[in-house]
C-alpha positions, 0 to 999 in steps of 0.5 A, spaced: 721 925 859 725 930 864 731 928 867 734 931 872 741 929 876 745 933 881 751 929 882 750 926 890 755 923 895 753 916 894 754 916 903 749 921 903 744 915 900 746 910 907 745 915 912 740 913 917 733 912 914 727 911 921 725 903 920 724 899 925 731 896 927 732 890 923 727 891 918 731 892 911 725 896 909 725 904 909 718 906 912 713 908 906 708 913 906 703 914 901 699 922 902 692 923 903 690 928 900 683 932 902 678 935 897 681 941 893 679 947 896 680 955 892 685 951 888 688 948 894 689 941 896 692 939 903 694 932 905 690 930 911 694 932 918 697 938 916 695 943 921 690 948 918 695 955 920 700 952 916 697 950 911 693 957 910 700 961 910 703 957 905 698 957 901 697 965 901 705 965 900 705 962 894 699 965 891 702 971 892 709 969 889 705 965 884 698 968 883 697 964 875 699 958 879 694 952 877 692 948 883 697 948 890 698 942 894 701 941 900 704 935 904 707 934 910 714 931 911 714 925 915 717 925 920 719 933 920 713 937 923 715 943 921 717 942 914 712 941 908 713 939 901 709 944 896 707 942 888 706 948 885 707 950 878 711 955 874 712 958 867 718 964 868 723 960 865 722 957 858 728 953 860 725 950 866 718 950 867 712 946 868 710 942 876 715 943 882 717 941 888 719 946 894 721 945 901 718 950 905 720 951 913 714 954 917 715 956 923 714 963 929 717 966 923 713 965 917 714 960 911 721 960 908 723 957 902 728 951 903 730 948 896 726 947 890 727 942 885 727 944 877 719 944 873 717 938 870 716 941 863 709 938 860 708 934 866 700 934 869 701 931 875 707 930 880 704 925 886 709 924 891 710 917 896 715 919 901 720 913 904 723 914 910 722 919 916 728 923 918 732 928 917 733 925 910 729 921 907 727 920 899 721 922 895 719 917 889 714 921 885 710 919 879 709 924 873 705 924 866 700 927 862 694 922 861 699 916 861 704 915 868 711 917 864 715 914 870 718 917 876 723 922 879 726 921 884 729 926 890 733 926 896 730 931 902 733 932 907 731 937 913 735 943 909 736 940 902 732 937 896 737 933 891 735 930 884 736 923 883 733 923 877 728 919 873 727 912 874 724 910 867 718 905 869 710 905 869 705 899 871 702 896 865 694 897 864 690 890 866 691 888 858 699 888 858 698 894 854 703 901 855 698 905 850 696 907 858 701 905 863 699 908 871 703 909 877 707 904 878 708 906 886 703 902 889 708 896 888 713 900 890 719 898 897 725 901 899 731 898 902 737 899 903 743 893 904 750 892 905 752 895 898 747 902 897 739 903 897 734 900 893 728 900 890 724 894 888 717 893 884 714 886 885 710 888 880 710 887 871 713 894 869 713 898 863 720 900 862 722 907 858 728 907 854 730 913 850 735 912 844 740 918 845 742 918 838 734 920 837 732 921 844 725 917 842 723 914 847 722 906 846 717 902 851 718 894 853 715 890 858 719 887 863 716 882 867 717 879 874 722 873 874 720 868 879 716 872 883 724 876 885 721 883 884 724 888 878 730 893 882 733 899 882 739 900 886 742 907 887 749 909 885 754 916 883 748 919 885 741 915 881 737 910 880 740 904 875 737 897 874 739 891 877 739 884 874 736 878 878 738 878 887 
């Protein structure tokens, strides 16, 4: 699994996120996606211009790229979030992340984040709508391997690294672990930002002598949902709140 970890201020993390006042939970927002057209698949809302001239910009840029997607950033209207797929670089390359801007101007690339190597998919759920808010997004290839986690800001995209969980399969099996964003919250509280998953988790662990990559299953306890806090610039697990 890749792991990504740019070193962060953690006072970024506490900046505002748009909620409703004294609501604790960050606003989610899980993107629709419309039927793939000539390689190219658009969230539902994202005006057809700038969906057009995105798409031209990165088939010119990337003409061997498998399917583009193009998502709008919440909150930011002239601001979109692109999957597309890179193989220059045998260090960094597979699925990404670019933040674009589209404007009089045309589209201009913000920030991108580095490949997800093997990954098939890299499915965004975006958290909060101002200028800075985060991005959870699940990777795998026929099973969920677990999520990569960004801050996005309106002129910056920073990796906050993996957070290591997938949803069992119906049978309690990791043989097939899925998405495990569905059950997925974010909040923040006096002390930081946390995730929280009201949901059985499959939790991967890599052994750093071997770098195998173990699996348990971590259940709710007391119904209390599994966290994650953000601190130094990534995700950890929390023990019970």
């Amino acid at each position: 699994m890749l792991r990504l970890g740019n070193t962060v201020v953690l006072a970024l993390a506490l900046s505002a996120c748009s909620r409703p006042a004294g609501d604790p939970y960050f606003r989610k927002h899980s993107p629709e996606l419309l039927p793939a057209q000539a390689g190219i698949a658009i969230e539902k809302g994202v005006p057809a211009e700038a969906a057009a001239r995105i798409a031209a910009r990165f088939r010119r840029d990337s003409p061997g790229a498998a399917l583009l997607r193009v998502y709008q950033v919440p909150g930011l209207p002239d601001r979109h979030l692109v999957v597309t797929h890179s193989e220059a670089d045998t260090a960094d390359y597979g699925l990404r992340f670019v933040l674009v801007a589209f404007g009089p101007g045309g589209v201009t690339e913000v920030a991108r984040s580095r490949g997800m190597a093997d990954s098939e998919w890299l499915e965004p759920v975006f958290f909060g709508d101002g200028d800075c808010q985060f991005v959870l997004a699940d990777t795998g290839a026929e099973t969920s391997w677990g999520l990569e986690a960004f801050r996005l800001c309106h002129d910056s995209l920073t990796a906050l690294g993996p957070i290591n969980v997938s949803l069992p399969a119906g049978d309690a099996s990791t043989e097939v672990a899925e998405n495990p964003l569905p059950f997925a919250r974010m909040r923040r509280d006096s002390s930081g930002v946390v995730v929280e998953f009201g949901t059985d988790l499959v939790l991967w662990i890599t052994d750093p002598s071997t770098r195998a990559v173990h699996d348990s299953i971590v259940n709710m306890e007391e119904g209390r949902p599994i966290t994650f806090r953000l601190a130094g610039g990534s995700f950890h697990r929390m023990g019970r709140e």
